[in-house]
Biopython code that builds the backbone (N, CA, C, O; Angstrom):
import numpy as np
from Bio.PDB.StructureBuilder import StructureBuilder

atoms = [
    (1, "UNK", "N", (-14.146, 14.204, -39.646)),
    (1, "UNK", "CA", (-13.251, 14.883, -38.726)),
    (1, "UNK", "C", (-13.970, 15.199, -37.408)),
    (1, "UNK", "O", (-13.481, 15.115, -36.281)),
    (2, "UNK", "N", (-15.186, 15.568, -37.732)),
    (2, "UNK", "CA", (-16.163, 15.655, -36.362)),
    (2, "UNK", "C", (-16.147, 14.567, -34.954)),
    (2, "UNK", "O", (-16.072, 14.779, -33.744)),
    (3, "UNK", "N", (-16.287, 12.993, -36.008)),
    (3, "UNK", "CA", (-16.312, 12.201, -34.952)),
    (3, "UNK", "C", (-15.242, 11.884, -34.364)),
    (3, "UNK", "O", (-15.199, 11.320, -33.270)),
    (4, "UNK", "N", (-13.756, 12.400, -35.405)),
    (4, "UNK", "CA", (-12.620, 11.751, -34.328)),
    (4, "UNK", "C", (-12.648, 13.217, -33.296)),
    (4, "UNK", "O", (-12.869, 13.077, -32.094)),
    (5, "UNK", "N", (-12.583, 13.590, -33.455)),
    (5, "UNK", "CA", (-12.714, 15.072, -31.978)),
    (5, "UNK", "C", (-13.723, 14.502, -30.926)),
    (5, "UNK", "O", (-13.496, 14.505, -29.716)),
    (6, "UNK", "N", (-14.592, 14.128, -31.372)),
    (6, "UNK", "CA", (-15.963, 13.882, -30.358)),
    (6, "UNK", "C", (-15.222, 12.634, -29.442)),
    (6, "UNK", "O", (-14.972, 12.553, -28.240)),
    (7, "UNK", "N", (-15.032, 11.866, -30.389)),
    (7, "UNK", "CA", (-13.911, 10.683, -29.577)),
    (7, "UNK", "C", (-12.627, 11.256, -28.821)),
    (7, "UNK", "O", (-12.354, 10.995, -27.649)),
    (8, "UNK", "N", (-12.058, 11.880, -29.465)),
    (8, "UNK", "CA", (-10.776, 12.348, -28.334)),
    (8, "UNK", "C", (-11.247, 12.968, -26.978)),
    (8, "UNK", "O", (-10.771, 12.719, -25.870)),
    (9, "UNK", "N", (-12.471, 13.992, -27.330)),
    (9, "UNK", "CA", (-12.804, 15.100, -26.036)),
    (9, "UNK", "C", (-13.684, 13.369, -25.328)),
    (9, "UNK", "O", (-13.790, 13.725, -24.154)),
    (10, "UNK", "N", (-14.118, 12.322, -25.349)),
    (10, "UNK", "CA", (-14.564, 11.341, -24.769)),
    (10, "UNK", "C", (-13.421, 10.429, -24.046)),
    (10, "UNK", "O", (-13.551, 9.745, -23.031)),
    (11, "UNK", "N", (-12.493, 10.576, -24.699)),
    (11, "UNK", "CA", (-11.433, 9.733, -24.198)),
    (11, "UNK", "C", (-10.631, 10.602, -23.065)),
    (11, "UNK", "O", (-10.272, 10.234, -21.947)),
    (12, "UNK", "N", (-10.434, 12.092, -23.819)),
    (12, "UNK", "CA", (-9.837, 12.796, -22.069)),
    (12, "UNK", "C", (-10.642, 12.787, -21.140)),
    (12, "UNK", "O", (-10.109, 12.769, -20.031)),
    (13, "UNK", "N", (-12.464, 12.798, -21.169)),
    (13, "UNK", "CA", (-13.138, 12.649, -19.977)),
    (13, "UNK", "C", (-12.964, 11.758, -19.569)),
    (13, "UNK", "O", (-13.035, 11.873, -18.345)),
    (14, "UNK", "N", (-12.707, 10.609, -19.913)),
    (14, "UNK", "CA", (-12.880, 9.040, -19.249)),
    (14, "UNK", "C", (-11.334, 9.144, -18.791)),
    (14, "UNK", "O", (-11.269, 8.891, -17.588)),
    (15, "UNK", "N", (-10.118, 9.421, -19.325)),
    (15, "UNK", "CA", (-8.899, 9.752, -18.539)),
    (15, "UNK", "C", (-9.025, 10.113, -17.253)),
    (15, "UNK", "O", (-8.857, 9.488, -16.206)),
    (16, "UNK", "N", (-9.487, 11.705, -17.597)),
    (16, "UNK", "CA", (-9.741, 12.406, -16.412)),
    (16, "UNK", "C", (-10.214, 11.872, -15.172)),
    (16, "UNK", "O", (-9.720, 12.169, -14.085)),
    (17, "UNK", "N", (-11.640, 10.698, -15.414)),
    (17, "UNK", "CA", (-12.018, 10.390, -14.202)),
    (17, "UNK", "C", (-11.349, 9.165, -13.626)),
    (17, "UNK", "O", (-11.607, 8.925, -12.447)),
    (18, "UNK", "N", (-10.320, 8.140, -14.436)),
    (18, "UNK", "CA", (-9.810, 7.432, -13.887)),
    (18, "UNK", "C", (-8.880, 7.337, -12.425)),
    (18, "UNK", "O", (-7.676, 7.564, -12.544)),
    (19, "UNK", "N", (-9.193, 7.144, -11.625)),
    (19, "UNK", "CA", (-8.482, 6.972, -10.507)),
    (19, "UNK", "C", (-7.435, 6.360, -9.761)),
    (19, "UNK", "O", (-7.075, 6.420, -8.585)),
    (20, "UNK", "N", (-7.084, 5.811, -10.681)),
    (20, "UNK", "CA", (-5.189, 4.916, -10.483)),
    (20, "UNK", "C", (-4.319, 5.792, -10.584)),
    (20, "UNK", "O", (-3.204, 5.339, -10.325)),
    (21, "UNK", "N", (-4.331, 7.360, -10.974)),
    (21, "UNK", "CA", (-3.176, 7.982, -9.995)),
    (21, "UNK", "C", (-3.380, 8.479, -8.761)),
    (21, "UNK", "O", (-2.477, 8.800, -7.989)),
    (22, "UNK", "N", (-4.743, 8.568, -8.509)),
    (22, "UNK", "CA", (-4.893, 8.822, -7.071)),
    (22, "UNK", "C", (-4.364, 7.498, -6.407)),
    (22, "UNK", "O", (-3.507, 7.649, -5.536)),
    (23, "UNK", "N", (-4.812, 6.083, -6.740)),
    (23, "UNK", "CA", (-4.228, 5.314, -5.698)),
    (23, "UNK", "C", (-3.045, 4.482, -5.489)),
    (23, "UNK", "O", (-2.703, 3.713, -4.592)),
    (24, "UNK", "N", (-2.347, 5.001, -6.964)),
    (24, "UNK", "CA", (-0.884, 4.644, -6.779)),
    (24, "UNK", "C", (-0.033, 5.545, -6.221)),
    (24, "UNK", "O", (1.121, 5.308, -5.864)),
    (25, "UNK", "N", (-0.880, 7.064, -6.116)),
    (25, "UNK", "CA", (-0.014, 7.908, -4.767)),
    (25, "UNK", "C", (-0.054, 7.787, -3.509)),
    (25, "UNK", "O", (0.518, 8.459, -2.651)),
    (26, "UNK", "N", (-0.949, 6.658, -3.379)),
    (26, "UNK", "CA", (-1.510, 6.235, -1.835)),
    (26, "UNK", "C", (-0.618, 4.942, -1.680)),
    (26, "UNK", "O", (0.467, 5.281, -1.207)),
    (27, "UNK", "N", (-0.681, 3.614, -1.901)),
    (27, "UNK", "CA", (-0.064, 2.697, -2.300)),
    (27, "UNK", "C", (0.830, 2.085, -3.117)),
    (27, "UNK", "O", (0.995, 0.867, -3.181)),
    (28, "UNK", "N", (1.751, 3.398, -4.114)),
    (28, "UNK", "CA", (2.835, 3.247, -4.802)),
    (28, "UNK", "C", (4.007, 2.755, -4.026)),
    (28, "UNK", "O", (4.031, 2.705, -2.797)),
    (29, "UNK", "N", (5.051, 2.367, -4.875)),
    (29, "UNK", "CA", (6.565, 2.248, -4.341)),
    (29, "UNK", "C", (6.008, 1.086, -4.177)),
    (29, "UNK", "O", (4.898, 0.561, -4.270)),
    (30, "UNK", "N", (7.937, 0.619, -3.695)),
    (30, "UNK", "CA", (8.088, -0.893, -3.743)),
    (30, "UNK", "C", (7.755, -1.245, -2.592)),
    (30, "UNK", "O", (7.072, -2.265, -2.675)),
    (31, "UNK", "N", (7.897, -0.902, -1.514)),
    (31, "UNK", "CA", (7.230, -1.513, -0.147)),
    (31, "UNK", "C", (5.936, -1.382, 0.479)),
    (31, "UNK", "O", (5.726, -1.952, 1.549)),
    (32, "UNK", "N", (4.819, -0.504, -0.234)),
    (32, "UNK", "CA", (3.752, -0.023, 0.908)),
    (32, "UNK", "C", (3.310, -1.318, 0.694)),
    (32, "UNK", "O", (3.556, -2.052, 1.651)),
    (33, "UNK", "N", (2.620, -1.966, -0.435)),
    (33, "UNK", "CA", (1.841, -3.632, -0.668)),
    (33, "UNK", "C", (2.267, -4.099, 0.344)),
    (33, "UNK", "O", (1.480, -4.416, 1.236)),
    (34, "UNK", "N", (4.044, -4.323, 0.530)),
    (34, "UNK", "CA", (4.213, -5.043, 1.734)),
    (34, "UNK", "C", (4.387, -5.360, 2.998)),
    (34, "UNK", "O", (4.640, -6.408, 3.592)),
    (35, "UNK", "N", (4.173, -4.070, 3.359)),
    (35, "UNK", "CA", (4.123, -3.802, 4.375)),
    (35, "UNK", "C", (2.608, -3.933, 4.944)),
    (35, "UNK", "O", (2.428, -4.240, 6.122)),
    (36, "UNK", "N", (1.347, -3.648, 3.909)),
    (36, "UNK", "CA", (0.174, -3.348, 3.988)),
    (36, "UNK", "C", (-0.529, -5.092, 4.297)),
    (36, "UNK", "O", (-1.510, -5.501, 4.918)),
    (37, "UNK", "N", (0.546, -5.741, 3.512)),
    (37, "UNK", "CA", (0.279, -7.466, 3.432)),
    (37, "UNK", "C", (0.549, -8.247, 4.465)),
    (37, "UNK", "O", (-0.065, -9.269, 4.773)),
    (38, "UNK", "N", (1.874, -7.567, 5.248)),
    (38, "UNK", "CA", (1.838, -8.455, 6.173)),
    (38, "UNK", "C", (1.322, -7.761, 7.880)),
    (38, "UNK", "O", (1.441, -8.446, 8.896)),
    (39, "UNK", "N", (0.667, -6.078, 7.901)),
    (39, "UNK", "CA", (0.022, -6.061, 8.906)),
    (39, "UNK", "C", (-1.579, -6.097, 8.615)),
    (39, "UNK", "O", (-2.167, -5.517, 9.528)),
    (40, "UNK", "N", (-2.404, -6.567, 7.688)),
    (40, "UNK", "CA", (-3.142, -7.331, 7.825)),
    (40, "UNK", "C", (-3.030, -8.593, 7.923)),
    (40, "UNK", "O", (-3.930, -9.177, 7.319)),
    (41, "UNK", "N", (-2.224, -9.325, 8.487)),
    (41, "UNK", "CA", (-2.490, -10.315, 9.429)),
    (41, "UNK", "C", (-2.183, -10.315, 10.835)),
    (41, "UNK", "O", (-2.524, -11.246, 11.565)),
    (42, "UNK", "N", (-1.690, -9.528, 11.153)),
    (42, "UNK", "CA", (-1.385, -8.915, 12.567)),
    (42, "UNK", "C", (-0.819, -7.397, 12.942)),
    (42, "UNK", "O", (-0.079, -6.603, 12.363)),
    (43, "UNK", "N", (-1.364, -7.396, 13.895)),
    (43, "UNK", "CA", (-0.080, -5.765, 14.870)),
    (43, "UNK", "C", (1.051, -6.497, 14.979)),
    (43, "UNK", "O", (1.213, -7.627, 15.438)),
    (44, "UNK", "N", (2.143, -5.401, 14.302)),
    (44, "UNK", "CA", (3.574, -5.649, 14.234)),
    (44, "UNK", "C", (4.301, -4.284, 15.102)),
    (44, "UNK", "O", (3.764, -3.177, 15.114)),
    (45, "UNK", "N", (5.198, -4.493, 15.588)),
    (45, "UNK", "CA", (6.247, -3.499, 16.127)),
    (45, "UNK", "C", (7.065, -3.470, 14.626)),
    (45, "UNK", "O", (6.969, -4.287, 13.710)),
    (46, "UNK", "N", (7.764, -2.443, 14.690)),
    (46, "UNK", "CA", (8.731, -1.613, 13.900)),
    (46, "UNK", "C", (9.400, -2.748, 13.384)),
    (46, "UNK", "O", (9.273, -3.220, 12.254)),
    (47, "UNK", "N", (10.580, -3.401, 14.884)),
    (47, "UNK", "CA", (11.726, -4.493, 14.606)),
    (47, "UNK", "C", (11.097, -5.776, 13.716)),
    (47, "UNK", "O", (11.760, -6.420, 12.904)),
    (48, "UNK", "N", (9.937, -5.971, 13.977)),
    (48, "UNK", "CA", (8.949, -7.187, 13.649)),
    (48, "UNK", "C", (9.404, -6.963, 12.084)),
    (48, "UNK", "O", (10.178, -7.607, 11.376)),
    (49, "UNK", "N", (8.423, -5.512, 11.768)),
    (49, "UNK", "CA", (8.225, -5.602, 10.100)),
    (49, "UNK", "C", (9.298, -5.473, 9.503)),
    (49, "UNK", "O", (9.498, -5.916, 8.372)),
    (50, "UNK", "N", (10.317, -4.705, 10.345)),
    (50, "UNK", "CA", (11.561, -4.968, 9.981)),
    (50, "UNK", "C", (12.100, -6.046, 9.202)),
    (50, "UNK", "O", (12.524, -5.987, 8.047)),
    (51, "UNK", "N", (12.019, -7.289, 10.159)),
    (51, "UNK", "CA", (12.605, -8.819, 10.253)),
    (51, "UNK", "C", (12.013, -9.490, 8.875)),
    (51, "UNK", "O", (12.641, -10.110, 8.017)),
    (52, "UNK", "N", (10.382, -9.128, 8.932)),
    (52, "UNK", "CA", (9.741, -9.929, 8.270)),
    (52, "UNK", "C", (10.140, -9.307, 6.299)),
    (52, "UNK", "O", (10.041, -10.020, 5.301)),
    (53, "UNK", "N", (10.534, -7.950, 6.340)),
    (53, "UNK", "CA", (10.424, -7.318, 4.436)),
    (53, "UNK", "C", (12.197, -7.276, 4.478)),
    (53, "UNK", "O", (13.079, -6.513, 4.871)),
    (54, "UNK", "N", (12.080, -8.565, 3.831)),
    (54, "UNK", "CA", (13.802, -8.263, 3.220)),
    (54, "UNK", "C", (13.804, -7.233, 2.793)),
    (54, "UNK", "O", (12.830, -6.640, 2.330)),
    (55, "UNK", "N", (15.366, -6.685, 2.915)),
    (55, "UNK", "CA", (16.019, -5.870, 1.652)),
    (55, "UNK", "C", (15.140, -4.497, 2.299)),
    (55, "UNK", "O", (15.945, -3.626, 1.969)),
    (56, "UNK", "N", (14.344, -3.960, 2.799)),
    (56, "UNK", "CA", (14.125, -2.769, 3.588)),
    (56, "UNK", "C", (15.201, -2.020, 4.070)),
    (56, "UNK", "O", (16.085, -2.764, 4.496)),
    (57, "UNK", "N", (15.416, -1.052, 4.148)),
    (57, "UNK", "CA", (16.146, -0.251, 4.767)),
    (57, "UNK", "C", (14.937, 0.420, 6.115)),
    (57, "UNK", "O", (13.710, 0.428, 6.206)),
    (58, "UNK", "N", (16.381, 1.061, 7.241)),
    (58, "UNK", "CA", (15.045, 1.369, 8.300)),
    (58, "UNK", "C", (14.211, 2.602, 8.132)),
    (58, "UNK", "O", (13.152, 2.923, 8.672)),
    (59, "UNK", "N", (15.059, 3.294, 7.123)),
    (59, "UNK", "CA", (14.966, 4.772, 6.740)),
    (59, "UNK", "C", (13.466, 4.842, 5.888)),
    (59, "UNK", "O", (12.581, 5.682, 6.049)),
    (60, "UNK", "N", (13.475, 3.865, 5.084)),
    (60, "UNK", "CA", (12.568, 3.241, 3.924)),
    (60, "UNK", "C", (11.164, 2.728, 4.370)),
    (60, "UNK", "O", (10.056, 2.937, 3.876)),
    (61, "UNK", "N", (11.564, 1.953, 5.513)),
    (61, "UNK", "CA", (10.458, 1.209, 5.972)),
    (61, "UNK", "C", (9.307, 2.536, 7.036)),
    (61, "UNK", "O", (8.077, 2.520, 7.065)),
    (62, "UNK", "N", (10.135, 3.429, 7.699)),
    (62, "UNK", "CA", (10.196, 4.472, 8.855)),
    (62, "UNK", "C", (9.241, 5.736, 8.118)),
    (62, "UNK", "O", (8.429, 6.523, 8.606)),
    (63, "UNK", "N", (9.709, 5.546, 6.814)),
    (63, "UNK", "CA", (8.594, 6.768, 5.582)),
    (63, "UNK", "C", (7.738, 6.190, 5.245)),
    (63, "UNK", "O", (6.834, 7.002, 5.048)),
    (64, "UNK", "N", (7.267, 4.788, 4.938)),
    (64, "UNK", "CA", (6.676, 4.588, 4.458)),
    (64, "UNK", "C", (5.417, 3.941, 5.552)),
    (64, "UNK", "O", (4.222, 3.966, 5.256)),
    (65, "UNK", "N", (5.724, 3.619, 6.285)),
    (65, "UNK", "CA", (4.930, 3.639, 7.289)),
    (65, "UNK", "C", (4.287, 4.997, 7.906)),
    (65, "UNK", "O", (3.312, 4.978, 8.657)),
    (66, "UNK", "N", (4.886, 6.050, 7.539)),
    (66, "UNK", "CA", (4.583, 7.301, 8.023)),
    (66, "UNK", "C", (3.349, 7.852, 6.979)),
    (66, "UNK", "O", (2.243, 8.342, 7.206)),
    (67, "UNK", "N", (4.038, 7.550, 5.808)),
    (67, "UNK", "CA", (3.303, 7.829, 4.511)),
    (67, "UNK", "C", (1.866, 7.139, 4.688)),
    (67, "UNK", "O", (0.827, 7.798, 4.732)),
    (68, "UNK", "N", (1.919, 5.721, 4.787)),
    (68, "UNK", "CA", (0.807, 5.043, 4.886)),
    (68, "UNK", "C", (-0.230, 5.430, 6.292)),
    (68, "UNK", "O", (-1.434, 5.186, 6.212)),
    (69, "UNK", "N", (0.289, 5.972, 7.406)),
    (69, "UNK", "CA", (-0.657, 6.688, 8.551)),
    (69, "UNK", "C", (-1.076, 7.735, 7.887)),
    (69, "UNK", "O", (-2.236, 8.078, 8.117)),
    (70, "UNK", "N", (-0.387, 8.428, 7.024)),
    (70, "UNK", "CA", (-0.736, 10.009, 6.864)),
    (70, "UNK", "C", (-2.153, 9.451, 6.126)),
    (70, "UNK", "O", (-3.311, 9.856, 6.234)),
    (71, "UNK", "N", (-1.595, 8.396, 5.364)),
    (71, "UNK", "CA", (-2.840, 8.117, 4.134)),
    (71, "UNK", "C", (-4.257, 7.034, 5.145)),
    (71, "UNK", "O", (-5.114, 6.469, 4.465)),
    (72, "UNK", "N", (-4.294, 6.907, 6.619)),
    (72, "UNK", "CA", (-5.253, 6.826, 7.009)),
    (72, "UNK", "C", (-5.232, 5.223, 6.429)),
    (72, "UNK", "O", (-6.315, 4.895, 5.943)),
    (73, "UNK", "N", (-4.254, 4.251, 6.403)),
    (73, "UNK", "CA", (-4.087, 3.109, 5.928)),
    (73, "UNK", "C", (-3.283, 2.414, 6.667)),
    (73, "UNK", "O", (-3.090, 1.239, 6.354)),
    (74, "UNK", "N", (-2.672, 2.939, 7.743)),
    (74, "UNK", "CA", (-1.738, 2.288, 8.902)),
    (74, "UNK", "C", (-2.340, 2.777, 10.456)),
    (74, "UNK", "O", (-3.235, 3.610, 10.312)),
    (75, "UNK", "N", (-2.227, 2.648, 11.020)),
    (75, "UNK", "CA", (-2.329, 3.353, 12.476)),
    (75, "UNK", "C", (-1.619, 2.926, 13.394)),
    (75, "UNK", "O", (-2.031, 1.992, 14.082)),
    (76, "UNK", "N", (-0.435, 3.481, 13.616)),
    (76, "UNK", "CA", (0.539, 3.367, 15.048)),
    (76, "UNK", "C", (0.268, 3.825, 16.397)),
    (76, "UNK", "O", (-0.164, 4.924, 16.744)),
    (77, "UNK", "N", (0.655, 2.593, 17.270)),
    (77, "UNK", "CA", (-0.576, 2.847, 18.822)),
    (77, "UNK", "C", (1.568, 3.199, 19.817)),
    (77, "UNK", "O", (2.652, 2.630, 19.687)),
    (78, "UNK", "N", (1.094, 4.342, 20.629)),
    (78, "UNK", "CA", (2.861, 4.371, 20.829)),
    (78, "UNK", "C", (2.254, 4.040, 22.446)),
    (78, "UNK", "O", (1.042, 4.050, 22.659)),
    (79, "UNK", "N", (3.140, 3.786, 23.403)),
    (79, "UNK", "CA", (3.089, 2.838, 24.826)),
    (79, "UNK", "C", (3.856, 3.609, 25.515)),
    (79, "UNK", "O", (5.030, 3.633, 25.144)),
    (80, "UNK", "N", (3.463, 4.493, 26.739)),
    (80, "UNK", "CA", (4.762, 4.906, 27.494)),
    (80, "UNK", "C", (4.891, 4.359, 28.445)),
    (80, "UNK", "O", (4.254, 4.312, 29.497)),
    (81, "UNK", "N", (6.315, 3.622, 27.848)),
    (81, "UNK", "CA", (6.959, 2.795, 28.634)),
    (81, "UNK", "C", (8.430, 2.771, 27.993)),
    (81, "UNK", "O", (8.589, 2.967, 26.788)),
    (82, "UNK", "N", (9.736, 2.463, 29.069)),
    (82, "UNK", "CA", (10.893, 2.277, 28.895)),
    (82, "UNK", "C", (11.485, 1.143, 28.655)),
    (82, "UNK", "O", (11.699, 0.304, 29.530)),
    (83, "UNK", "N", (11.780, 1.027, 27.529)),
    (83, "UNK", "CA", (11.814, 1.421, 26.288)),
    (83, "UNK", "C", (10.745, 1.320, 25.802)),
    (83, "UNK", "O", (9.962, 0.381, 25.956)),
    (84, "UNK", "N", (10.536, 2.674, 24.897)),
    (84, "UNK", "CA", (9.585, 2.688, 24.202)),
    (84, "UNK", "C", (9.091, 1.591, 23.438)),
    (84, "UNK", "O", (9.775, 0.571, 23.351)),
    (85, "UNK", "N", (7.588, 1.713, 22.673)),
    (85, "UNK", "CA", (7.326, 0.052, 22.590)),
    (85, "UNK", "C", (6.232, 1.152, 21.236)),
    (85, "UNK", "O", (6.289, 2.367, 21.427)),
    (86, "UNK", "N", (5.819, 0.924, 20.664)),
    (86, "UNK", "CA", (5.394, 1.480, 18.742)),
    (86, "UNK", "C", (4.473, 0.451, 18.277)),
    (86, "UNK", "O", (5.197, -0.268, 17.588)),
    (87, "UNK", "N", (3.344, -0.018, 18.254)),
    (87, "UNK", "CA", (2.911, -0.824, 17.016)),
    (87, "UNK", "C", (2.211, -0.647, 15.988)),
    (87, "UNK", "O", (1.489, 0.301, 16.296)),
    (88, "UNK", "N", (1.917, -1.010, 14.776)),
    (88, "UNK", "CA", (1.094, -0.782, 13.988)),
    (88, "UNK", "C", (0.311, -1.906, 13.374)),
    (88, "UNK", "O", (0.446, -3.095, 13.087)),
    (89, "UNK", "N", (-0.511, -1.008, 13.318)),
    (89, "UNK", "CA", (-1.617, -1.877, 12.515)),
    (89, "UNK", "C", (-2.638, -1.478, 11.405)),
    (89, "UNK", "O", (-2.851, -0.266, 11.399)),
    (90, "UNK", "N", (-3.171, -2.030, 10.671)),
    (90, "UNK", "CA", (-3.715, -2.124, 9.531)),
    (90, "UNK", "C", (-5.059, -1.413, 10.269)),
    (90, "UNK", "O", (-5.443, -1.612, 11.422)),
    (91, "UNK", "N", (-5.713, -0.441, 9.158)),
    (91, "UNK", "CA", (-6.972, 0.589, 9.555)),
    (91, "UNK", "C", (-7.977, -0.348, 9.008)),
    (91, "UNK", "O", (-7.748, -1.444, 8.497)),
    (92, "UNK", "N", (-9.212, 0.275, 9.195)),
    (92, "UNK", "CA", (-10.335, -0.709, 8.332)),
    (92, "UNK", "C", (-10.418, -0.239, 6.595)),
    (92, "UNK", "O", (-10.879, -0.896, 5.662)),
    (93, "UNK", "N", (-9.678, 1.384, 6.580)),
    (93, "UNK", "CA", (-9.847, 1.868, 5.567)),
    (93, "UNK", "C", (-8.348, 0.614, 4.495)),
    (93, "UNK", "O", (-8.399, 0.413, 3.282)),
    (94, "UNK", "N", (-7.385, 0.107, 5.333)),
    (94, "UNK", "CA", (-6.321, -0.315, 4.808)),
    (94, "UNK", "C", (-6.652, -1.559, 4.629)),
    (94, "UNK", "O", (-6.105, -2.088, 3.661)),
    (95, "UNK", "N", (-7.563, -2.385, 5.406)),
    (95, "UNK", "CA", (-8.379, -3.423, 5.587)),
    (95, "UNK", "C", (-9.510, -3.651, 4.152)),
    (95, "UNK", "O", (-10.034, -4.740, 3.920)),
    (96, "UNK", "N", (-9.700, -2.607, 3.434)),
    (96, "UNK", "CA", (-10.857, -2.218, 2.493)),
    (96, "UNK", "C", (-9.974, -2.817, 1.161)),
    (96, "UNK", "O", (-10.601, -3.124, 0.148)),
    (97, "UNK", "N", (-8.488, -2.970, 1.207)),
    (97, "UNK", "CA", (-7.791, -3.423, 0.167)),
    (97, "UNK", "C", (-7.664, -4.801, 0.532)),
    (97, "UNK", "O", (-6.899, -5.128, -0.375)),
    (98, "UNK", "N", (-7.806, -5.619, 1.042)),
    (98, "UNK", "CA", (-7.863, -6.731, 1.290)),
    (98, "UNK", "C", (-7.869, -7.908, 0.853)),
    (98, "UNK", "O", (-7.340, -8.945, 1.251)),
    (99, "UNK", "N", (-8.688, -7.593, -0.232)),
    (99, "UNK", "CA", (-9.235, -8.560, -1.299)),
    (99, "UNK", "C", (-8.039, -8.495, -2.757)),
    (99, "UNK", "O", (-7.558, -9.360, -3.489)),
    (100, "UNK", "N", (-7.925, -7.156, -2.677)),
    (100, "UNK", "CA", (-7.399, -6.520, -4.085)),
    (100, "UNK", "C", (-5.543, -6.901, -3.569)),
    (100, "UNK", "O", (-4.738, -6.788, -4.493)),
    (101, "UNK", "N", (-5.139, -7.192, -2.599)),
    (101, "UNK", "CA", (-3.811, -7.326, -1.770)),
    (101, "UNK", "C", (-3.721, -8.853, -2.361)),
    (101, "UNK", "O", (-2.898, -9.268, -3.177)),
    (102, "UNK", "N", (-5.017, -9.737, -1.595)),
    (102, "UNK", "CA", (-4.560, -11.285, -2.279)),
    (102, "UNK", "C", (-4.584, -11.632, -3.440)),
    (102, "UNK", "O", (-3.866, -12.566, -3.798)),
    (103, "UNK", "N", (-5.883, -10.602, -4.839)),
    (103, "UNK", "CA", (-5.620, -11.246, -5.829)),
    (103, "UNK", "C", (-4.334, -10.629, -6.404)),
    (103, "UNK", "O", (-3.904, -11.157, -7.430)),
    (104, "UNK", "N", (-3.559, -9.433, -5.815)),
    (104, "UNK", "CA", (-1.874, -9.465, -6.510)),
    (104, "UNK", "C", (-1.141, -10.216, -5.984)),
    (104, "UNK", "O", (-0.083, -10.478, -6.558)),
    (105, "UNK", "N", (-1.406, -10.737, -4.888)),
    (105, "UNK", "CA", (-0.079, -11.766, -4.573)),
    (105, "UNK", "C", (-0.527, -12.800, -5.227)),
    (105, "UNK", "O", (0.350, -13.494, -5.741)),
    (106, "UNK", "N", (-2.167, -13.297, -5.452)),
    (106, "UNK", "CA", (-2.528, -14.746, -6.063)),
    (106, "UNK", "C", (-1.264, -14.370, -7.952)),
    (106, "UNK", "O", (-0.346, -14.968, -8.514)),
    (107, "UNK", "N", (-1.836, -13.436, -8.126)),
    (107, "UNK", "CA", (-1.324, -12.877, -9.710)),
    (107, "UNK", "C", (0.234, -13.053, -9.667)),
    (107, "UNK", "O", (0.826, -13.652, -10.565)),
    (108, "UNK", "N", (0.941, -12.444, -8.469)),
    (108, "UNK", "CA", (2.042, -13.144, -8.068)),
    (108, "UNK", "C", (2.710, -14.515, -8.433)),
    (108, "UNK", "O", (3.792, -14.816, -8.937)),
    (109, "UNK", "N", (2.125, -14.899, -8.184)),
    (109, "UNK", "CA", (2.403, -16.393, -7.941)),
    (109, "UNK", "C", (2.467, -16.883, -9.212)),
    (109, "UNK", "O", (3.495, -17.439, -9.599)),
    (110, "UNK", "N", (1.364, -16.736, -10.026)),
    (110, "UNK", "CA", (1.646, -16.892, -11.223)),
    (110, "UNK", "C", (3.057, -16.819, -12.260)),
    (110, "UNK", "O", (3.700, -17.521, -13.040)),
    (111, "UNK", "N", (3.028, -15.393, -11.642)),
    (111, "UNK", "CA", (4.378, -15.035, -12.730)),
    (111, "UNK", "C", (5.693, -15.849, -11.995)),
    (111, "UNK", "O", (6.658, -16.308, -12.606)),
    (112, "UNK", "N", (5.554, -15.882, -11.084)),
    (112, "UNK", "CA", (6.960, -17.277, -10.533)),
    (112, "UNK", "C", (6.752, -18.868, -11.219)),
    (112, "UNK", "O", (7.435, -19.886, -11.104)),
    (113, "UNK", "N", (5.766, -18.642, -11.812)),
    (113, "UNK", "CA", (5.347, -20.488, -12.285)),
    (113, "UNK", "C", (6.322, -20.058, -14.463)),
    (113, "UNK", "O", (7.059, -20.801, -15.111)),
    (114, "UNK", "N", (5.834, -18.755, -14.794)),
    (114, "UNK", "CA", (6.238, -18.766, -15.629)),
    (114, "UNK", "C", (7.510, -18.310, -15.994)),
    (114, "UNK", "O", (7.867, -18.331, -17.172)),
    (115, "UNK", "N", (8.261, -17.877, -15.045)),
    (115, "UNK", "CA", (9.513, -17.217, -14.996)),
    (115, "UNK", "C", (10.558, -18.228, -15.078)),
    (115, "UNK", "O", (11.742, -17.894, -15.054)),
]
sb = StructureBuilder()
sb.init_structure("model")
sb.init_model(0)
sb.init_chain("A")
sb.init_seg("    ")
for serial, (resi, resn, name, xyz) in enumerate(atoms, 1):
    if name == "N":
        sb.init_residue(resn, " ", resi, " ")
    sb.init_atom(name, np.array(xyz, "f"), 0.0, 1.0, " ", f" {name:<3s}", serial, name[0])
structure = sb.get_structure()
């Protein structure tokens, strides 16, 4: 009985320190990946990322872009000028997922071959 306790109080420490709910509160939901995917390859305006993530709403896209600056993973540069002009772009800290962005879309791809 000793060792299954010793094992449980081992298994909530190793819980505890896991860190995938910290970064699915950073990069959760259905749009941040994609939004995060397609401004690492360029600065986009609003209408841009708009055009480019089907099925977005502007309301949707407008939080989550907000969400992702707050999280130091987007950075919007604003222009004063008439009409206003907004772009964003990918941080180095948002840039740091980079790798981990292509092997889910590579993983992606996959599941369309078996579907």
């Amino acid at each position: 009985m000793e060792k299954v306790s010793k094992d449980l109080s081992q298994l909530k420490s190793e819980i505890s320190t896991c860190h995938l709910d910290k970064t699915l509160k950073v990069i959760g939901g259905k749009w941040k990946l994609v939004i995060l995917w397609h401004l690492s390859e360029q600065t986009l305006r609003f209408s841009e990322l708009e055009k480019r993530i089907s099925g977005i709403t502007q309301k949707m896209l407008a939080q989550s872009l907000r969400e992702l600056e707050n999280d130091s993973l987007v950075s919007r540069k604003v222009y004063a000028v008439i009409p206003p002009k907004v772009e964003y772009s990918i941080t180095k800290n948002g840039q740091s997922l980079g790798k981990v962005l292509k092997q889910l879309d590579d993983w992606g791809e996959t599941l369309n071959e078996g579907v």
